[in-house]
Each structure stands twice: as C-alpha cells, then as structure tokens.
SERO-4910 file (N, C-alpha, C, O; in steps of 0.05 Angstrom, whole numbers):
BEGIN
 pado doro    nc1    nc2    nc3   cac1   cac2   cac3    cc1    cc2    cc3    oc1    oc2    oc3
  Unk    A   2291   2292   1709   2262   2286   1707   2257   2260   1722   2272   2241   1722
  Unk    A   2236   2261   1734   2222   2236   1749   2212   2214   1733   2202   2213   1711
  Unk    A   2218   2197   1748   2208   2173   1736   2173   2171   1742   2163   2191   1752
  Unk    A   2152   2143   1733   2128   2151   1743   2127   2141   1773   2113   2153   1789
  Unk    A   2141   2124   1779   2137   2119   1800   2147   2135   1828   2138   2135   1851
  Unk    A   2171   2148   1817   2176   2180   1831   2162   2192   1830   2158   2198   1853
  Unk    A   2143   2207   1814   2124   2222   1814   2107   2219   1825   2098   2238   1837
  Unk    A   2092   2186   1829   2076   2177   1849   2078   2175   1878   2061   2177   1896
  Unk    A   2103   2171   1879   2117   2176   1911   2106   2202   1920   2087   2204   1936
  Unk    A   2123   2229   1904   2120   2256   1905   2086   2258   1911   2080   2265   1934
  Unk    A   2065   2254   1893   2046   2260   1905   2035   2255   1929   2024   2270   1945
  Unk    A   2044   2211   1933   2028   2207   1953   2034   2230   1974   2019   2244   1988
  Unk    A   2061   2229   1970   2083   2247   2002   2062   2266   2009   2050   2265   2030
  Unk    A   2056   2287   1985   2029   2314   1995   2003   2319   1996   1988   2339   1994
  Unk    A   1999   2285   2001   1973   2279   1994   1948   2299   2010   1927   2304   1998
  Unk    A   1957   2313   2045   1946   2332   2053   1955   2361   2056   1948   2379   2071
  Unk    A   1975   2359   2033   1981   2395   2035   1952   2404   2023   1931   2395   2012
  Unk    A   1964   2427   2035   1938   2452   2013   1939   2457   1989   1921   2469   1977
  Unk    A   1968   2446   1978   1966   2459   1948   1982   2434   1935   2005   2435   1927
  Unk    A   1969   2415   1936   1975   2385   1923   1962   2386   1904   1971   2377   1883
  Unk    A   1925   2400   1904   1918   2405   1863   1934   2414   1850   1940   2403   1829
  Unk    A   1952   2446   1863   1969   2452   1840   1989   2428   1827   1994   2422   1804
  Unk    A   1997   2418   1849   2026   2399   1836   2008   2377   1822   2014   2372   1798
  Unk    A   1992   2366   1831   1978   2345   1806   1963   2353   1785   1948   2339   1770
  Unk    A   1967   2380   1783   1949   2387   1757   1977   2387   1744   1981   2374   1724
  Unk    A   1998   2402   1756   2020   2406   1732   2030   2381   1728   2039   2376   1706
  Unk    A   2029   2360   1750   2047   2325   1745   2034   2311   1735   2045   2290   1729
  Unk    A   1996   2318   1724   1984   2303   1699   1985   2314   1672   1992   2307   1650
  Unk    A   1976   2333   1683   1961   2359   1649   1982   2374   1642   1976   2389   1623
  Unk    A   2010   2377   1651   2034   2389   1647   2030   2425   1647   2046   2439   1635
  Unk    A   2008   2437   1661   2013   2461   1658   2040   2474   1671   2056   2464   1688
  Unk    A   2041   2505   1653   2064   2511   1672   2062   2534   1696   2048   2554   1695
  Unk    A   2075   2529   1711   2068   2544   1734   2061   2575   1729   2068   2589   1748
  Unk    A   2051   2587   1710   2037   2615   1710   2022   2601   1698   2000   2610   1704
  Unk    A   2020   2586   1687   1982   2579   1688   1975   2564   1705   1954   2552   1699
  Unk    A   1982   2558   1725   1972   2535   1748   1959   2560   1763   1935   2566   1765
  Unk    A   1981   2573   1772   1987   2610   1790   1951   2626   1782   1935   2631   1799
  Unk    A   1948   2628   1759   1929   2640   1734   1904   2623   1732   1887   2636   1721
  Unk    A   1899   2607   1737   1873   2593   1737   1855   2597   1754   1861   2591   1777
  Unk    A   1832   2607   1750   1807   2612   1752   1790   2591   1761   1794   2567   1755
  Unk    A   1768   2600   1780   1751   2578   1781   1730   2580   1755   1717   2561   1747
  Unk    A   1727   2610   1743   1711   2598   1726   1717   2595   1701   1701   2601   1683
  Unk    A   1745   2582   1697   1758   2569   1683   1762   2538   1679   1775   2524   1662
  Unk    A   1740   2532   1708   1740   2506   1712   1719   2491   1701   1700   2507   1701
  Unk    A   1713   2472   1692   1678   2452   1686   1686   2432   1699   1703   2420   1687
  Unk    A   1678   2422   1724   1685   2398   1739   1663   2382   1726   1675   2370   1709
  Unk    A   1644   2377   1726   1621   2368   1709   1630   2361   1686   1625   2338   1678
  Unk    A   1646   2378   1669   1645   2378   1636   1676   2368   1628   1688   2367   1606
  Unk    A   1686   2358   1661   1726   2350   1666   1740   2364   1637   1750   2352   1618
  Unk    A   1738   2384   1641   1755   2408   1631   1756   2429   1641   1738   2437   1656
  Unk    A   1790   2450   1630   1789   2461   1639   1801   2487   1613   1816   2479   1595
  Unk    A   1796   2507   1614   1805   2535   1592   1828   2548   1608   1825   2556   1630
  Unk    A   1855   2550   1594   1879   2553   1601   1877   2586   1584   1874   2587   1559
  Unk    A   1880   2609   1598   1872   2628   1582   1888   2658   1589   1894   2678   1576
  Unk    A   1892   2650   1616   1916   2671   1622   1929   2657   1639   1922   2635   1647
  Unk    A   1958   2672   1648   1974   2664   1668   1983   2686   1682   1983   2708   1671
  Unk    A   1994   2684   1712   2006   2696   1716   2040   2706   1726   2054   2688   1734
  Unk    A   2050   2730   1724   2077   2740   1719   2082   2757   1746   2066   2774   1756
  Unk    A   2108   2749   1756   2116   2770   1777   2140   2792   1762   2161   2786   1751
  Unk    A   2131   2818   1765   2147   2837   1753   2154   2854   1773   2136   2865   1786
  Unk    A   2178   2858   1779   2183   2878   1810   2160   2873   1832   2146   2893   1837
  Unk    A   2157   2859   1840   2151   2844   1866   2129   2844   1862   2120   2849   1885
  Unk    A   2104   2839   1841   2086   2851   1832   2066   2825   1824   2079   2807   1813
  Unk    A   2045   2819   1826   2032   2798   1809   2016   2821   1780   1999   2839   1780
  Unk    A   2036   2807   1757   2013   2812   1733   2003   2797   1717   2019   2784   1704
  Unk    A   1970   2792   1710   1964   2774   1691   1969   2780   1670   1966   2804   1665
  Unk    A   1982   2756   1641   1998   2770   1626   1975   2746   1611   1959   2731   1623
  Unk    A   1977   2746   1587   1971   2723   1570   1980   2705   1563   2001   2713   1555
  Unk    A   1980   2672   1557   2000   2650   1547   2016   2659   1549   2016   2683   1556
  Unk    A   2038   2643   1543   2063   2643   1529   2060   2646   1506   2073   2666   1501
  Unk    A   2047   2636   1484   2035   2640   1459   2013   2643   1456   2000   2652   1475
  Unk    A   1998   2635   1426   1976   2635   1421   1962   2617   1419   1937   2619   1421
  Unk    A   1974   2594   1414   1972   2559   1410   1973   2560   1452   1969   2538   1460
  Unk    A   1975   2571   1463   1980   2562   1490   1956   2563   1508   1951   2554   1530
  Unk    A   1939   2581   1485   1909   2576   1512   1888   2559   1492   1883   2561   1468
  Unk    A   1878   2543   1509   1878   2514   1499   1848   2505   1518   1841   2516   1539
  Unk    A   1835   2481   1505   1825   2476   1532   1830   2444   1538   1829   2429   1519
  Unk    A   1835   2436   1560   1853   2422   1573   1832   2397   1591   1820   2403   1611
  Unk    A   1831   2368   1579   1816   2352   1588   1829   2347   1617   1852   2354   1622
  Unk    A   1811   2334   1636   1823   2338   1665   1807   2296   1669   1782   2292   1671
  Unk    A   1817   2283   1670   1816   2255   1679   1810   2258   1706   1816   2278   1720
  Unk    A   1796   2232   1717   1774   2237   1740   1792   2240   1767   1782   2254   1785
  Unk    A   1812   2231   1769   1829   2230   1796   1837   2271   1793   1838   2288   1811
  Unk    A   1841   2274   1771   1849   2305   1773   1818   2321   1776   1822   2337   1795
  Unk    A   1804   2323   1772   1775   2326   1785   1763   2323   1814   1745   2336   1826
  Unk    A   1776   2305   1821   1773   2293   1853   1791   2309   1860   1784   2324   1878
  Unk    A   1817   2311   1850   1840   2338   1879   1822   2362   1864   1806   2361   1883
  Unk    A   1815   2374   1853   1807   2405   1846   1779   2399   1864   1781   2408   1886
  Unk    A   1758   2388   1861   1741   2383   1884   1746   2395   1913   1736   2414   1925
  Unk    A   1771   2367   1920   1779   2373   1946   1781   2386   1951   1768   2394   1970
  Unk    A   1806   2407   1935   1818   2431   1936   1796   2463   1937   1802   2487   1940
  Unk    A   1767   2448   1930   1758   2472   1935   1736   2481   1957   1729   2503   1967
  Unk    A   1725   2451   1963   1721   2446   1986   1742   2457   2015   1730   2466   2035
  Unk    A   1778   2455   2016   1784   2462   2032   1786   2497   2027   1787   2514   2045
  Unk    A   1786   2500   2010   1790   2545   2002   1769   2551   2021   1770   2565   2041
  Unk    A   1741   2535   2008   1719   2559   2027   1725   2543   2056   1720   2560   2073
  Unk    A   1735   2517   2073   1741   2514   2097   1752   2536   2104   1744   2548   2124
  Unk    A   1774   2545   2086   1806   2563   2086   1785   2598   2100   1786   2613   2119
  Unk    A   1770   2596   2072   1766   2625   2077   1741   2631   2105   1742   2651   2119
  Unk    A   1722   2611   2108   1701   2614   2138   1726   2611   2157   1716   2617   2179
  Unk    A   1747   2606   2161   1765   2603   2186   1786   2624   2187   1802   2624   2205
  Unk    A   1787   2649   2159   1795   2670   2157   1785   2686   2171   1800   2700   2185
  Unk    A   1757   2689   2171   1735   2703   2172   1733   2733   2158   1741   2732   2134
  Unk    A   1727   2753   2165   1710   2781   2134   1738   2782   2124   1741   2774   2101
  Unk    A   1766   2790   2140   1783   2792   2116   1791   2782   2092   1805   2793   2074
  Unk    A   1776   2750   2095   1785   2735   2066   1776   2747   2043   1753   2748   2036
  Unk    A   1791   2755   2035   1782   2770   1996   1781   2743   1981   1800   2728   1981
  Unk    A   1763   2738   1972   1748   2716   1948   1768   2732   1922   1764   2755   1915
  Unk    A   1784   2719   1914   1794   2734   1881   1783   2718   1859   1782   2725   1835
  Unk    A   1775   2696   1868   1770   2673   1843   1791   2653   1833   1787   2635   1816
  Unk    A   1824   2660   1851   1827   2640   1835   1832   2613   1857   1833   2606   1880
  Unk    A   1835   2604   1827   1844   2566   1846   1859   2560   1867   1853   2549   1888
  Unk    A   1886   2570   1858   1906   2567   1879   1904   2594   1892   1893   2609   1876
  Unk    A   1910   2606   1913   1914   2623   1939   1928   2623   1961   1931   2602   1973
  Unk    A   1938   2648   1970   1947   2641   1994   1918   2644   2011   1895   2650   2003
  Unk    A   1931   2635   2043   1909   2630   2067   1887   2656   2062   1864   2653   2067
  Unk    A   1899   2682   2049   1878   2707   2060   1863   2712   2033   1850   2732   2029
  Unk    A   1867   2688   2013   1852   2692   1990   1862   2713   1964   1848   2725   1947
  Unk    A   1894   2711   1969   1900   2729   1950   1912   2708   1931   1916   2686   1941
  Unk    A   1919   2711   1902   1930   2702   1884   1953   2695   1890   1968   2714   1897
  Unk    A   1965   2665   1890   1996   2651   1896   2009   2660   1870   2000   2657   1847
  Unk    A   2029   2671   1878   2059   2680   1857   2081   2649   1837   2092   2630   1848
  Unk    A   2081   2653   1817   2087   2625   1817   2123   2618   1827   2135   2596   1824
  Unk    A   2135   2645   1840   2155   2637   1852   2150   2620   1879   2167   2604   1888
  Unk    A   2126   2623   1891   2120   2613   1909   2113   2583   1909   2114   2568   1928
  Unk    A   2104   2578   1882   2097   2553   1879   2119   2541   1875   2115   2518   1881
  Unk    A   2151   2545   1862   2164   2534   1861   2187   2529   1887   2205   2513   1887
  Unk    A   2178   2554   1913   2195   2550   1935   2189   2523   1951   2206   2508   1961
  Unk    A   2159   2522   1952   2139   2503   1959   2147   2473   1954   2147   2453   1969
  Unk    A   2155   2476   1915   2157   2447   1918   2185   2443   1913   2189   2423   1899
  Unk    A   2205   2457   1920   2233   2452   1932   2237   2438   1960   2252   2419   1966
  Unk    A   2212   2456   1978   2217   2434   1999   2207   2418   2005   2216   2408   2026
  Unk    A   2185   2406   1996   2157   2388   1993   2181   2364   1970   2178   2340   1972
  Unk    A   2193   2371   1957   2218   2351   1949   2237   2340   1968   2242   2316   1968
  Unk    A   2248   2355   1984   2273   2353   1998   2256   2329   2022   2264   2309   2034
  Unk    A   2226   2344   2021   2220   2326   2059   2211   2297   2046   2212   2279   2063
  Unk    A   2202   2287   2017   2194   2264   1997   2226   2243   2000   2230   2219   2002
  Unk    A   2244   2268   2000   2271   2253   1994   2271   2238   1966   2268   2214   1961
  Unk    A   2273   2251   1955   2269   2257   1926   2283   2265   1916   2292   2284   1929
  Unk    A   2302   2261   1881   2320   2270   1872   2315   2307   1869   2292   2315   1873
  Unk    A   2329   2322   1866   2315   2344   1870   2313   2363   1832   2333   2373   1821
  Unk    A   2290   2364   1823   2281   2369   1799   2275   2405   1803   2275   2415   1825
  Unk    A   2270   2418   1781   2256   2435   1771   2219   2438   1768   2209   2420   1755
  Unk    A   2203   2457   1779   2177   2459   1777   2168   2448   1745   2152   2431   1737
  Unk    A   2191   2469   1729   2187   2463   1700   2189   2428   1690   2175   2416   1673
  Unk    A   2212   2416   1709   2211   2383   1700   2185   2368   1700   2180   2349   1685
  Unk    A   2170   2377   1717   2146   2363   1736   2127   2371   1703   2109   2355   1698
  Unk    A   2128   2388   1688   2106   2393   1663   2121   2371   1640   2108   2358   1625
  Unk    A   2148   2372   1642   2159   2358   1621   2158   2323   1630   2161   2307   1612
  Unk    A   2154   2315   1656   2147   2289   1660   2120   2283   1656   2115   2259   1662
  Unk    A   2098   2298   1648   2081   2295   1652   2072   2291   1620   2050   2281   1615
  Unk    A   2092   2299   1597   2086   2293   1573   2104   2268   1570   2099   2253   1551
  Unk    A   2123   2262   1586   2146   2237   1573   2120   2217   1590   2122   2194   1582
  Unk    A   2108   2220   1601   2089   2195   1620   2070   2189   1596   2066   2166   1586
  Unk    A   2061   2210   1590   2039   2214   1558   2047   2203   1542   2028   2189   1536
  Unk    A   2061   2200   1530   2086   2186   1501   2082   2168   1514   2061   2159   1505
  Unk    A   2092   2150   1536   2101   2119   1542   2069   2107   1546   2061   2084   1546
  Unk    A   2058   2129   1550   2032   2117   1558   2017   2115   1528   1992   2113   1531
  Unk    A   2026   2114   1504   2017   2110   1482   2003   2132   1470   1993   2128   1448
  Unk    A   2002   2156   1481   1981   2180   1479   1999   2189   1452   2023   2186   1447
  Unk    A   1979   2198   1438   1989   2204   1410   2008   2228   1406   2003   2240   1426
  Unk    A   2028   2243   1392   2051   2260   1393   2023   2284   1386   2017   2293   1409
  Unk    A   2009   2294   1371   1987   2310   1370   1978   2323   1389   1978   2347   1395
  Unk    A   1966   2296   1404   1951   2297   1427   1965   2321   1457   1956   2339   1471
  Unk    A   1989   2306   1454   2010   2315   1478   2016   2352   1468   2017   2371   1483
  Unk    A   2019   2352   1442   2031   2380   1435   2002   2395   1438   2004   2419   1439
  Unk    A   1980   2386   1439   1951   2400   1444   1950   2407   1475   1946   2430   1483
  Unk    A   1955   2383   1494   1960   2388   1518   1979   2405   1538   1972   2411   1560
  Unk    A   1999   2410   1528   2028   2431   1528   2019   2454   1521   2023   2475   1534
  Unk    A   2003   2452   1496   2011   2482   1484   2029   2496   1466   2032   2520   1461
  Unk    A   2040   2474   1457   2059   2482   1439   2051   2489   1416   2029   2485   1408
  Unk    A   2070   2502   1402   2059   2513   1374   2069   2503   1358   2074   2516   1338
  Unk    A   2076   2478   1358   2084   2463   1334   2090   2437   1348   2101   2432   1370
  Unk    A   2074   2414   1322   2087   2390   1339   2115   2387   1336   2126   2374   1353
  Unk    A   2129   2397   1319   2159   2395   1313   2174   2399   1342   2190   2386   1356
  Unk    A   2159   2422   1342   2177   2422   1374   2170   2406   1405   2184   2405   1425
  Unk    A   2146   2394   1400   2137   2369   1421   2157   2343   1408   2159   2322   1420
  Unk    A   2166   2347   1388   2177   2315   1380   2203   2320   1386   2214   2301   1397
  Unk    A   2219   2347   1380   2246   2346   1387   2254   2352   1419   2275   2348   1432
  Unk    A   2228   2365   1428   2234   2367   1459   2239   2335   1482   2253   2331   1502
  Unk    A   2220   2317   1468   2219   2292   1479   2231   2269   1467   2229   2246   1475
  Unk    A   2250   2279   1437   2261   2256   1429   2275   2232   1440   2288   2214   1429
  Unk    A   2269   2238   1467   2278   2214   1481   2264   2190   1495   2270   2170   1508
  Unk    A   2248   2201   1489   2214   2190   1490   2207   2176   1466   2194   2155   1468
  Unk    A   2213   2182   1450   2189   2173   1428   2189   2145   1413   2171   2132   1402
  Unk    A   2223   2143   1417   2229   2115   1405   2211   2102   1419   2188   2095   1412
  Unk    A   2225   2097   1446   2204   2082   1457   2177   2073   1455   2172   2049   1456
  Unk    A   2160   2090   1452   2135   2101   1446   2129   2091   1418   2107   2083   1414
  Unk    A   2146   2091   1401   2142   2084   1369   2150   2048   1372   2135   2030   1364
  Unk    A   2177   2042   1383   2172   2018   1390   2152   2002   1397   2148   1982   1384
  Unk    A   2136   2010   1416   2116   2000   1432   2090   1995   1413   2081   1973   1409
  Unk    A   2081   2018   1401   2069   2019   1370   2073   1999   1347   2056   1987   1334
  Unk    A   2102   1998   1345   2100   1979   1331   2100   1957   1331   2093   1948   1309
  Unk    A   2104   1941   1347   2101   1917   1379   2064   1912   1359   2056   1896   1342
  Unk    A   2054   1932   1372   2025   1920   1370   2017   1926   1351   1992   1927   1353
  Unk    A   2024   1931   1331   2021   1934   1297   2026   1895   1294   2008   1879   1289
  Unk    A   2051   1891   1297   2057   1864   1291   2044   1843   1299   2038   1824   1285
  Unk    A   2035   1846   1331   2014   1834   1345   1987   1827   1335   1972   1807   1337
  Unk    A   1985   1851   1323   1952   1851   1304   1960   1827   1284   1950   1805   1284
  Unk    A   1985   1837   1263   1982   1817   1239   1987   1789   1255   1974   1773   1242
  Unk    A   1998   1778   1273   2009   1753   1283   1984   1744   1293   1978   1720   1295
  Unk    A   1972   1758   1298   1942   1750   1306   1924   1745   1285   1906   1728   1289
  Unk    A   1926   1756   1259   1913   1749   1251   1918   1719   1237   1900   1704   1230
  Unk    A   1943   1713   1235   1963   1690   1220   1959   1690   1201   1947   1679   1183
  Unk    A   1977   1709   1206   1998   1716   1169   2028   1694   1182   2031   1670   1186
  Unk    A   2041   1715   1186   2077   1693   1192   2078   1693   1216   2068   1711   1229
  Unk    A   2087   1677   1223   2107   1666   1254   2130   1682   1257   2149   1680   1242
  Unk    A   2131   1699   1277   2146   1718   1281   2173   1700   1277   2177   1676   1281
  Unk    A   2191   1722   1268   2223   1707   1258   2227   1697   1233   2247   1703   1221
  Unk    A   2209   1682   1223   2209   1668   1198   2195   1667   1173   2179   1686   1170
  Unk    A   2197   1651   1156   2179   1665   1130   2156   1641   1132   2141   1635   1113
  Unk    A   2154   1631   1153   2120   1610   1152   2102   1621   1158   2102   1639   1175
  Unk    A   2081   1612   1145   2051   1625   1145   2042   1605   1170   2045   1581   1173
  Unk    A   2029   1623   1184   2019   1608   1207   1984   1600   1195   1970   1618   1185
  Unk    A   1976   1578   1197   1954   1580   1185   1933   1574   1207   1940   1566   1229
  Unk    A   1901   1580   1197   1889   1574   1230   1884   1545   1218   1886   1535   1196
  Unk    A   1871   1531   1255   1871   1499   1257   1846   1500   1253   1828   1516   1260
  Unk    A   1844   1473   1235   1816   1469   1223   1797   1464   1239   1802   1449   1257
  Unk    A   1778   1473   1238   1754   1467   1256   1751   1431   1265   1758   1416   1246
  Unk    A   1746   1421   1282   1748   1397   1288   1708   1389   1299   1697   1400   1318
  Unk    A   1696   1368   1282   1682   1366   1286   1675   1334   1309   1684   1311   1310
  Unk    A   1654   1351   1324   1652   1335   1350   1644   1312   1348   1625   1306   1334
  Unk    A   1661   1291   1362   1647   1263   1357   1624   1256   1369   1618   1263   1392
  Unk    A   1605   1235   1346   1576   1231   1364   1584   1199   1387   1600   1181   1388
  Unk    A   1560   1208   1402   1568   1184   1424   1563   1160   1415   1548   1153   1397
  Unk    A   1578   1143   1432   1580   1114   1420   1601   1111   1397   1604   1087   1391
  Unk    A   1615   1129   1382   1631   1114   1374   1661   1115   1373   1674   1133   1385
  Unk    A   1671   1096   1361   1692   1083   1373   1721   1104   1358   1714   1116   1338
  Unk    A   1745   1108   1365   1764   1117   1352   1767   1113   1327   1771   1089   1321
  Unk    A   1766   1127   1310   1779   1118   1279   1756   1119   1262   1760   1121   1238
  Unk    A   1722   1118   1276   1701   1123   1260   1701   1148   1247   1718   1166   1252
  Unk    A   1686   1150   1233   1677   1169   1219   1703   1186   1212   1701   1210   1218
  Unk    A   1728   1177   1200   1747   1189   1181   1746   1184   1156   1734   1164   1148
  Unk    A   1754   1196   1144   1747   1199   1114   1754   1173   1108   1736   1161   1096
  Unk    A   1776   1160   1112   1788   1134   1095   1770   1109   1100   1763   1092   1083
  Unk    A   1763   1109   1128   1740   1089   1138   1714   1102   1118   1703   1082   1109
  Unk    A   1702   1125   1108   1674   1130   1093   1681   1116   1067   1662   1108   1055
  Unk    A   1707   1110   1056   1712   1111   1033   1704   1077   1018   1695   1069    996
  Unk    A   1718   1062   1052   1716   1038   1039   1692   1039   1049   1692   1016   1057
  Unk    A   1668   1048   1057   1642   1041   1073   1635   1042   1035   1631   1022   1022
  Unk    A   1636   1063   1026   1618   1072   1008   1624   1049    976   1609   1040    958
  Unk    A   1652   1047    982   1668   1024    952   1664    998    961   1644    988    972
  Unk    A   1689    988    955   1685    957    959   1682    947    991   1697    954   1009
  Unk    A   1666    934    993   1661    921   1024   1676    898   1039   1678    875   1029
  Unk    A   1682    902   1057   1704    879   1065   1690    858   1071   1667    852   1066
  Unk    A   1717    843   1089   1706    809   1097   1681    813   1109   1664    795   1104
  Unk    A   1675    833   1125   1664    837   1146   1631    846   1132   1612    832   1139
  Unk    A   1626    862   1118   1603    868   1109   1594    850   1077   1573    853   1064
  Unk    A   1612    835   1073   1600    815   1052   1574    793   1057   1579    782   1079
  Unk    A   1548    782   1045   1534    775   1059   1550    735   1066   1572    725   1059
  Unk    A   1526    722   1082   1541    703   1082   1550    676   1054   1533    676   1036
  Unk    A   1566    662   1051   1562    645   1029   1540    616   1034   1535    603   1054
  Unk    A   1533    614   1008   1517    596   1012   1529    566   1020   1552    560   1014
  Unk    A   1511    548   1034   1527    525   1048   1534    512   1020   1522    520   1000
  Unk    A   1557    487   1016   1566    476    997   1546    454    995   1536    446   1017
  Unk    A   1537    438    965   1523    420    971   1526    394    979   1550    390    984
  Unk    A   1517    381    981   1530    349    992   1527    334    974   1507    333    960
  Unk    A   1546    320    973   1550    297    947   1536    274    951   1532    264    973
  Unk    A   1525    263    924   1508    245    923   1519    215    939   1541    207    943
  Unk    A   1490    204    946   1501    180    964   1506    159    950   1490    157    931
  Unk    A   1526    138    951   1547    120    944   1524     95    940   1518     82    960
  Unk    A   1512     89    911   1487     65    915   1499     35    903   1505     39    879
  Unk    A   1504     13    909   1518     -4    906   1508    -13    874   1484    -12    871
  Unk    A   1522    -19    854   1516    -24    833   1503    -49    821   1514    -70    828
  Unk    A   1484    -51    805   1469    -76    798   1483   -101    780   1493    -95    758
  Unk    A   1482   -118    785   1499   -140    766   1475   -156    760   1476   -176    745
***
C-alpha cells in the first residue's frame, strides 16, 4: 500500500490521462473497481458533491455484466470533496470532446468511465491501465484493490471517524473496517487521544507528567500613569489606610523659648 505522498506522486504523474477520474475517485472515496467500471452519469450530483454507488460491473466469459454490490450495505451514497468534483467535471467535459471527435459512431451508454467509442470500460481494463501508468510513475508496484484500501488508511490518519470510513467502503460491518485496518487505527486512536489531553491541558487541570495543577495567572491590573513602582500594592494601601509614617504625620509645633534672664533686685 502507498503511502500519501505516493499516491500524490501517482496522481500528479496522470494528471492528463483520460481516465485519471477513475483512479482519483478510487485513491479518495475508495471505490472498487466494478463500481468505478459501473458508474453512471446519472448517478452523479456534481452540484449536490455526491454520488449513488448502485451497481457495478462484472466480466463473465469475455462479457460485460451489470451485477449488483458486492453486498447490500455496498450501495451507499458516497460524498465526493471538491477536488474529486473538479476531475469528474473535467472528465466529462473531455467524453463529449471524446465523442464530437468520434463522430455518429460514438454510442452515448451513460457511463462515466468508457472506452474512446463510448462503450462501457471492463474493470480488467482498468487494472491493466494502472499497472502501467505505475511502472511509467516509477512507483512501488501495488494492486487496483490497494489504491481503495489506501484510501481508507489516509481516512483513519486523517482523523475521519471508524463509522464514517465503513459508510464510505461499504462494508457491512464496522467490525470488519476495524480489523481490516488494524494497522491504522492505533495510530489514529493515538492521535485522538493527543487532543483529548490537549483540551484538558488547555484548560489547566495538570501539567503534563506530573500531579501539579496548572492554575491560570491572575489577571494583572494596568497601572495608572504617573505612578511610580511599588504604588498601589496592597502592603503600601495598608499602611496608607493604618498608621501613618514619618512622612504623612503633620508638622510639630515649634518648641517654646525660655524666659529671658532679668537681673535680680537687692
């Protein structure tokens, strides 16, 4: 399985094939290649960025047949994020280029992916395709099916909820989205709980590591202008308000002068 930044390689690499929606619908939304094969345009809401996953298709003796899901939990409908909206766009913008440069032979079938004359692509074909659309990337060389299963381990790391992902797949049980990617999930639950702790540390409860309460810092009120360091603290209000020092006592009264010395009478 690819890493994301392999996967990003891989797309930029086919950024002008003709059938680069298929591979980025399955390397976002993880369909699997009979429903990529099986998709409909009017299966599409580019407007409403979804899409209804509802049949697929099956090659049986050299044969295209539309068959239904894989299951029943498998047709689904399938949110499509704006960059995957922009290639299905593109991609349909180049079909009708595809089919006016056909000219009357093009058969319109409706679906998404096609070959040049407008018939339904086989999903063996889609996997011959991106064997060598790998090999010319120079790229480790993966399975069509890997490209759906990286596209849920990207989901997990990307915080996307285990629910969420088994809604997007199709699976019929999250049991089996949790044991398919159990290699995923720690991670994923790590990361979770990272910002669980983040929240309480934020709020200051403890100091990570230890048993101290982190407490918040007291509001600090602004000093008015003009005065000097050390004003207006509590210990300076205290003696303002009690006993008054040298300094605020009023002045003493002058001492009096001693009587003058009058020579005595004989």
């Amino acid at each position: 399985m690819w890493t994301a930044r392999q996967t990003a390689q891989f797309l930029d690499s086919i950024r002008r094939h003709r059938l680069y929606a298929a591979y980025h619908l399955i390397a976002l939304r993880g369909l699997r290649r009979g429903e990529a094969a099986g998709l409909r345009w009017c299966d599409v809401d580019l407007d409403g960025k979804s899409a209804v996953i509802s049949q697929q298709l099956q090659q049986y003796d050299g044969r295209l047949a539309v068959c239904p899901p894989k299951t029943p939990h498998s047709v689904r409908v399938i949110a499509l994020d704006r960059t995957t909206v922009a290639a299905l766009a593109g991609h349909r913008d180049r079909q009708r280029a595809e089919a006016a440069a056909y000219g009357p032979g093009y058969r319109d079938s409706g679906y998404v992916f096609t070959c040049l004359n407008g018939d339904p692509m086989a999903p063996d074909r889609l996997t011959r395709t991106f064997k060598k659309l790998t090999a010319l990337a120079r790229l480790p060389p993966i399975r069509l099916h890997d490209l759906r299963h990286g596209a849920a381990s990207l989901a997990l790391s990307a915080g996307v909820e285990l629910k969420v992902v088994q809604e997007m797949l199709g699976h019929s049980s999250i049991v089996l989205t949790a044991d398919t990617y159990t290699s995923v999930l720690p991670d994923a639950a790590h990361a979770a709980a990272e910002k669980v702790a983040a929240l309480i540390i934020k709020a200051g409860c403890l100091v990570p590591g230890t048993r101290r309460r982190r407490w918040r810092q007291a509001r600090r009120t602004p000093r008015r202008a003009g005065t000097h360091a050390g004003r207006g603290q509590p210990g300076h209000a205290r003696r303002s308000r009690g006993a008054s020092g040298p300094a605020d006592r009023p002045p003493a009264p002058p001492a009096p002068h001693p009587p003058a010395m009058t020579s005595p009478r004989w």
